[in-house]
C-alpha positions in Angstrom: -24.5 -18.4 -103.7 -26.3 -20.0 -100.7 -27.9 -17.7 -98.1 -25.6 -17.3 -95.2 -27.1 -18.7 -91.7 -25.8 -15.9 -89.6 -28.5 -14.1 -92.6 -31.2 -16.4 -92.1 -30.9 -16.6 -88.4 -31.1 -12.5 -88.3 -33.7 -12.5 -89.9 -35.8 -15.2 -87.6 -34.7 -13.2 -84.4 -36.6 -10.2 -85.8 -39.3 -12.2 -87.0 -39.4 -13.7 -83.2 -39.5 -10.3 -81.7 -42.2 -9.4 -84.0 -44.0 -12.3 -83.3 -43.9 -12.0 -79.6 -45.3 -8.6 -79.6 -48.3 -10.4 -82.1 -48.6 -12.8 -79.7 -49.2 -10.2 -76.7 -51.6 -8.0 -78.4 -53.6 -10.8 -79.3 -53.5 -12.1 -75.6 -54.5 -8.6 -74.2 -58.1 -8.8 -75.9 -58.8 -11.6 -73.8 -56.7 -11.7 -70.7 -56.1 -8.2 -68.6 -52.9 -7.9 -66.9 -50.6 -11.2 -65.9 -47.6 -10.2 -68.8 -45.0 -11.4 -67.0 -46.5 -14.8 -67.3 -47.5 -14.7 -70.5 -43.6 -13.8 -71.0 -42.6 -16.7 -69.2 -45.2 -19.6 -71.3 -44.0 -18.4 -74.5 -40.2 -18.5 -72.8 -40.9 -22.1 -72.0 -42.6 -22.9 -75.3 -39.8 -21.9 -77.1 -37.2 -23.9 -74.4 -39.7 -27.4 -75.5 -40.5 -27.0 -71.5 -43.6 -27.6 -70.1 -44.9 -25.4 -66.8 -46.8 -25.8 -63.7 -49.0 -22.3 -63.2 -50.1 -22.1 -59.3 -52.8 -20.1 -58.3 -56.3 -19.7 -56.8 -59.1 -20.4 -58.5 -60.8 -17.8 -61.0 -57.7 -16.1 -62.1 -58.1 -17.1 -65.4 -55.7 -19.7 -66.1 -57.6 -21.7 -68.5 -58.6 -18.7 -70.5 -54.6 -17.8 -71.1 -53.4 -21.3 -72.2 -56.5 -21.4 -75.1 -56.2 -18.4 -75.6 -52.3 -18.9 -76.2 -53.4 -22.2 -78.1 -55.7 -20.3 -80.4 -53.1 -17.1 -81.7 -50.9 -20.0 -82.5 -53.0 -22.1 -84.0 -52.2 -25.2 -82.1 -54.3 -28.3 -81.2 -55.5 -27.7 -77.7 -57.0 -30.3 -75.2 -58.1 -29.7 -71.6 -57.9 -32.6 -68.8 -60.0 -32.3 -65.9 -57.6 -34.3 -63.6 -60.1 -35.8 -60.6 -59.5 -39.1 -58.0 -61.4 -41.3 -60.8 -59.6 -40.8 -63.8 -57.4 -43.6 -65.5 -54.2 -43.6 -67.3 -56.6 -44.8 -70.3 -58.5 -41.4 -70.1 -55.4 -39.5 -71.0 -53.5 -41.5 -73.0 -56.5 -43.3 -75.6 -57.3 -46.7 -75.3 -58.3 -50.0 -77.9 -61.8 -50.4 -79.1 -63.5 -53.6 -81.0 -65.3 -52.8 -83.8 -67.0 -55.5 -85.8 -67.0 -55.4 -89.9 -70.8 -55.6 -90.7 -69.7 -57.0 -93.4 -67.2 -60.2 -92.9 -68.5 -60.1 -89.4 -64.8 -59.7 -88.3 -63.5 -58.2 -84.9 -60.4 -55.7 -84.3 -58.9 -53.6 -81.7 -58.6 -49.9 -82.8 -56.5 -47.3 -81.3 -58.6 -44.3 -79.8 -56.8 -41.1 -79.3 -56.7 -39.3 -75.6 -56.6 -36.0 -75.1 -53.1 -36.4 -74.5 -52.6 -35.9 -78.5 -52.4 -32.5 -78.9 -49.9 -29.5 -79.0 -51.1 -27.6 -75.8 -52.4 -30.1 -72.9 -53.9 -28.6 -70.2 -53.8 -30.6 -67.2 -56.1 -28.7 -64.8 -55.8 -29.5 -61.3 -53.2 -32.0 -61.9 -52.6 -32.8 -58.4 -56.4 -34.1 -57.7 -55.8 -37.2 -59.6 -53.9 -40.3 -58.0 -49.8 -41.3 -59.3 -50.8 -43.6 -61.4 -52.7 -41.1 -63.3 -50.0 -38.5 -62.9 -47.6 -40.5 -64.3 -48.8 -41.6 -67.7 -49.0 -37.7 -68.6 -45.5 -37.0 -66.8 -44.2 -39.9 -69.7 -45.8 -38.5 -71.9 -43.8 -35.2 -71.4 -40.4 -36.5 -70.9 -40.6 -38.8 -74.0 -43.2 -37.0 -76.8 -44.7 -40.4 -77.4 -46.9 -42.7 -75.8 -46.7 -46.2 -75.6 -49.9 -48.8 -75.6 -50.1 -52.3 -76.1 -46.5 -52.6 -76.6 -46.7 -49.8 -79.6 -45.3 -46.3 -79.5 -46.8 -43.6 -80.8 -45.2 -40.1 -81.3 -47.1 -36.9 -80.0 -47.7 -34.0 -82.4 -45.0 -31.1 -82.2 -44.8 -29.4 -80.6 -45.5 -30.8 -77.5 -46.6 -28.5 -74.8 -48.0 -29.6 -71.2 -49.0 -26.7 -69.0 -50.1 -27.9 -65.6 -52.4 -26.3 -62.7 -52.6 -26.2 -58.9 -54.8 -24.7 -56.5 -52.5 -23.6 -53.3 -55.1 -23.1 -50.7 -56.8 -26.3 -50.7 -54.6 -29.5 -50.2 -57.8 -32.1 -49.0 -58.0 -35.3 -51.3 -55.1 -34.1 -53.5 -51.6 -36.2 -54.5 -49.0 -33.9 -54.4 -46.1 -34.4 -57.2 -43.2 -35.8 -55.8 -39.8 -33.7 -56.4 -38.5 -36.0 -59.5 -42.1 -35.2 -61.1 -42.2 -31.5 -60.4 -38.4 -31.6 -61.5 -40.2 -32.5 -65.3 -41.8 -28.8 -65.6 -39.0 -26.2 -66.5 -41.4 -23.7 -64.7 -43.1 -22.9 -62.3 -45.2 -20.0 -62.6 -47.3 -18.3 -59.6 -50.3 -16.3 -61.0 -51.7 -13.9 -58.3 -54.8 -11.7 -58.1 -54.8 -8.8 -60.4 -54.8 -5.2 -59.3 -57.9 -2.9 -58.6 -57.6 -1.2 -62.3 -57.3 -5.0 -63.7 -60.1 -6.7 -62.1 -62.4 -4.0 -63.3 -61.5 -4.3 -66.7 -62.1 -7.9 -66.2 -65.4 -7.1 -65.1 -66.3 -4.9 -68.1 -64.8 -7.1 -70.3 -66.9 -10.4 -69.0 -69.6 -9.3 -68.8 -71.2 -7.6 -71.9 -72.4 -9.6 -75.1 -68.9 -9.3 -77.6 -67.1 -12.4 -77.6 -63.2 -11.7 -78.6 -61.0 -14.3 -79.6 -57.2 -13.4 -80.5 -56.2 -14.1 -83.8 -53.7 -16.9 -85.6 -50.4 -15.5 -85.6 -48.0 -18.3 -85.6 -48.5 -22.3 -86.8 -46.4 -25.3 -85.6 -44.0 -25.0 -88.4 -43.3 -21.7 -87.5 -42.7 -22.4 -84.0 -40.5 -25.6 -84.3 -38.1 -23.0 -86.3 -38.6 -20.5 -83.2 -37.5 -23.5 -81.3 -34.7 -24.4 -83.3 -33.6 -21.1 -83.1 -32.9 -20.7 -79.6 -31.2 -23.7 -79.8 -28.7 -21.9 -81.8 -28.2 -18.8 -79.8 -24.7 -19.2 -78.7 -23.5 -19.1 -74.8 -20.7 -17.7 -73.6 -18.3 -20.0 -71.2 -18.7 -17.7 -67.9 -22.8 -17.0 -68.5 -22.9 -21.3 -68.6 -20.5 -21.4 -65.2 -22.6 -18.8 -63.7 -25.8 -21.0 -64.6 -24.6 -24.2 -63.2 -22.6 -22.6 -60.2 -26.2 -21.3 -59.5 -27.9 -24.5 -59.6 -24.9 -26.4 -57.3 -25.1 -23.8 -54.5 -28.8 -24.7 -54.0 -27.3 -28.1 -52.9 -26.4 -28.9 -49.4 -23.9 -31.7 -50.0 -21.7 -29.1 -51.6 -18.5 -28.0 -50.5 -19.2 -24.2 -51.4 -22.3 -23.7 -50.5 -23.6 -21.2 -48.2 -24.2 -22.3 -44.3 -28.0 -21.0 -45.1 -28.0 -23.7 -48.0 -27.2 -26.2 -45.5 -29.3 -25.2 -42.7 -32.2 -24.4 -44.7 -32.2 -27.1 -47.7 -32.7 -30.7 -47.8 -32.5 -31.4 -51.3 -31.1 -28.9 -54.2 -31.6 -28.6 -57.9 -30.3 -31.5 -59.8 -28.4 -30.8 -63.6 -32.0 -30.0 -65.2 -32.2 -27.0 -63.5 -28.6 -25.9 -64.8 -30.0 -26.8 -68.0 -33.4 -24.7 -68.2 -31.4 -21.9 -66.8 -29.3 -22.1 -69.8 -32.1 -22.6 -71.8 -34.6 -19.9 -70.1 -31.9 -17.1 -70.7 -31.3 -17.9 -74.4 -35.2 -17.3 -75.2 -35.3 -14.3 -72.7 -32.6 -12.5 -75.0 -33.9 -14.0 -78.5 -37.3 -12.1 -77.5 -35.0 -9.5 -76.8 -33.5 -9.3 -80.2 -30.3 -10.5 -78.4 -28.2 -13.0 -80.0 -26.1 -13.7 -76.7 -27.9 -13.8 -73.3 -26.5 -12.5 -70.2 -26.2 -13.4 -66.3 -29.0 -10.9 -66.1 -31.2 -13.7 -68.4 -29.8 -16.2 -66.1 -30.9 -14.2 -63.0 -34.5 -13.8 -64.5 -35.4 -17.2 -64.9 -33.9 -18.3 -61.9 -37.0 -18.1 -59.3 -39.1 -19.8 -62.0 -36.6 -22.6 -62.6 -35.9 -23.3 -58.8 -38.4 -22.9 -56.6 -39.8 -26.5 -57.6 -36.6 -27.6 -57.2 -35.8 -27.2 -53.7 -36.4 -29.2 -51.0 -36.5 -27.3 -47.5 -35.8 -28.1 -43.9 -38.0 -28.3 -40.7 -35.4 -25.8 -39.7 -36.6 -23.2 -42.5 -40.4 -24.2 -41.8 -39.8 -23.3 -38.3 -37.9 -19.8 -39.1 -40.5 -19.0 -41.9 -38.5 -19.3 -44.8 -39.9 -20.1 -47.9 -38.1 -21.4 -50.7 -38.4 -17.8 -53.0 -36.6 -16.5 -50.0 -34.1 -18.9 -50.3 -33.5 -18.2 -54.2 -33.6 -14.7 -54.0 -30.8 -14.7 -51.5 -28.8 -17.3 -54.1 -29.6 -14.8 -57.0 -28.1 -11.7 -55.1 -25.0 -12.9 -54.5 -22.1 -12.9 -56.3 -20.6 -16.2 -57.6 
């Protein structure tokens, strides 16, 4: 008799707990502190979502996402996004090589970066929007195409993008339908006073530490196939979308503040990675069925990318996490 699915999916919920908690201790030899968004990349990782991670320089953004690249024993490539660089330099480009032989000439294919599991795009908002794009397409489709050919990306396919907030000179900031790509966005501030001495300690002695291989891409295509499966229940899915449609000012329920404050709300992707967001959140749970409470979790790191403000909520000082905080408290 064949095993039953309800059996098999059991028994890959408790193998994605367990592998969650792998994941973290190997992640805590190398980066001190930041939990919440190491939560939240291996939340979007098993959504097939890519993020954006904001923060200041030195906060060790790089480190994390090899680091995450290494304990699963993914393909990792880093992209140094500056004003110079082509579409070419991400996505590969054609070469002639000449058989010493015959003599003949032919155009071969070179890889980019681009063709890995975990891309790095560092600084992503230094390059120009032609640049931008080719990785943006990249991420929306899995596959690049050159020279008329398409070419699928390994899976899975993960693009985690950086920004520097304090320093907007000779940068091209992502218009709303690009940002609207990346199911998160993901703030990294400075760490505490305990952290950043164990940072010290830890960087600056002779041991190297390097976290160990805990999951392969088989392993996590079958994580991600699993979350997939959780189920939803009817009012958790009407409380996601209601979410989203509030944020919009055209709206007929939507709050006056919406209205005032807003310019542009989330659009049907953002119902969708709410949906999506709260499904891993309870698999890494052990919870076959998410709750509002998932919903509610995921909601500042699914919308604040999303929303558009006013010049009326730049002049009151309202930011747009002020905005989704007063969304998430209310009752729909």
């Amino acid at each position: 008799m064949p095993d039953s699915p309800i059996l098999d999916d059991a028994a890959l919920l408790e193998r994605l707990v367990e592998s969650k908690r792998m994941i973290k201790r190997e992640l805590i030899k190398v980066i001190v502190g930041q939990e919440e968004v190491i939560d939240s990349l291996i939340i979007s990782l098993l959504c097939r979502g890519h993020s954006l991670l904001v923060g200041v320089p030195g906060l060790a953004k790089t480190l994390m996402i090899s680091s995450l690249a290494r304990a699963l024993d993914l393909s990792f490539s880093r992209i140094q996004f500056t004003p110079d660089l082509m579409p070419s330099d991400i996505v590969g480009t054609e070469v002639i090589e000449e058989d010493p032989q015959t003599g003949r000439r032919n155009f071969r294919f070179v890889r980019g970066p681009v063709f890995a599991n975990i891309v790095l795009a560092d600084e992503i908002n230094r390059t120009p929007p032609k640049t931008q794009s080719a990785l943006l397409e990249a991420m929306q489709e899995h596959a690049v195409t050159v020279q008329g050919q398409t070419m699928q990306l390994p899976e899975p396919f993960f693009v985690l993008a950086t920004q520097n907030p304090i320093e907007h000179e000779g940068t091209y900031p992502l218009p709303e339908a690009q940002l609207d790509r990346f199911m998160f966005n993901l703030w990294i501030d400075y760490p505490s006073r305990g952290e950043e001495v164990e940072i010290v300690r830890r960087t600056t002695g002779v041991e190297d530490i390097f976290p160990a291989k805990i999951l392969n891409a088989a392993d996590i295509i079958s994580l991600q196939n699993l979350v997939r499966r959780v189920p939803a229940a009817d009012d958790v899915v009407s409380f996601a979308v209601d979410l989203a449609r509030r944020s919009r000012p055209t709206e007929a329920d939507s709050p006056g503040y919406v209205r005032e404050w807003i310019k542009w709300g989330a659009g049907p992707r953002a119902s969708q990675y709410l949906i999506l967001g709260a499904k891993a959140r309870a698999a890494l749970a052990g919870r076959f069925v998410p709750s509002m409470d998932d919903v509610r979790a995921v909601a500042m790191l699914v919308l604040r990318h999303r929303l558009v403000t006013t010049f009326a909520a730049e002049a009151e000082g309202v930011s747009t996490p002020d905005i989704v905080n007063r969304l998430v408290g209310e009752r729909l």
